[in-house]
N, C-alpha and C positions, 0 to 999 in steps of 0.2 A: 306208220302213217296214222294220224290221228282219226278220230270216227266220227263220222256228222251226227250231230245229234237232230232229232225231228221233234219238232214244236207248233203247237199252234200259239197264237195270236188271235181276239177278236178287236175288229174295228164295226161298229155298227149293228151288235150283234151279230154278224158274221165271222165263222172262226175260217180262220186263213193258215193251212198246214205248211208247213215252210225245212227247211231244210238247213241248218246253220252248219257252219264246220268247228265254231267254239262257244265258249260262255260266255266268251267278251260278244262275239256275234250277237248272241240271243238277246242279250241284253241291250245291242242298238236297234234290233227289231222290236223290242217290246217297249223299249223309249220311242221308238219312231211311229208305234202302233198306239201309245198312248197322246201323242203330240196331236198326231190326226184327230182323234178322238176328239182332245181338247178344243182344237180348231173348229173343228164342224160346230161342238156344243156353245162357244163363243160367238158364233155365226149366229147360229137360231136365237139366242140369246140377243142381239145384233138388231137382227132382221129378222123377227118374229111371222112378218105373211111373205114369205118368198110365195112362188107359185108352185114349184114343185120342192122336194127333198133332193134329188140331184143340183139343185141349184147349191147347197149348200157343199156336196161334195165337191163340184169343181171349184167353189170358191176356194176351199181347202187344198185342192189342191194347185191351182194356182197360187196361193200364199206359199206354200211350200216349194213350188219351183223359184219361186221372186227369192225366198231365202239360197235358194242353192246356187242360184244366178248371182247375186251379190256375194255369197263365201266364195263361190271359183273366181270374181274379178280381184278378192282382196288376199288371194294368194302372190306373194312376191316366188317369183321365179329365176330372178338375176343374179347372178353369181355373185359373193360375196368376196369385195374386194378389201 
């Protein structure tokens, strides 16, 4: 049985301890944790006076459920005849 390896991750300066079961794992966590990253700094850059900094997170992560929403509709699923 393979061995989890344990990692952190910072997004926001907050480091996020995390639990991966390989390298390929850690490696879509730390692309996935830098994507964020970029998103939020995109934002402010964007929209320089939001009212709060939360504001910026959910836009972030709203943008990133829209992408997820759009790759699960553009999975074909029909048997290839």
């Amino acid at each position: 049985m393979a061995e989890k390896l344990n990692i952190k991750v910072t997004i926001e300066d907050i480091p996020l301890p995390l639990t991966v079961s390989s390298a390929e794992e850690e490696k879509i966590y730390r692309d996935a944790a830098s994507l964020i990253q970029h998103r939020i700094q995109r934002l402010r850059d964007l929209y320089p006076s939001l009212p709060s900094e939360r504001y910026y997170y959910v836009m972030a992560m709203l943008n990133t459920a829209v992408d997820a929403v759009k790759a699960a509709e553009r999975i074909d699923t029909a048997p290839y005849i």
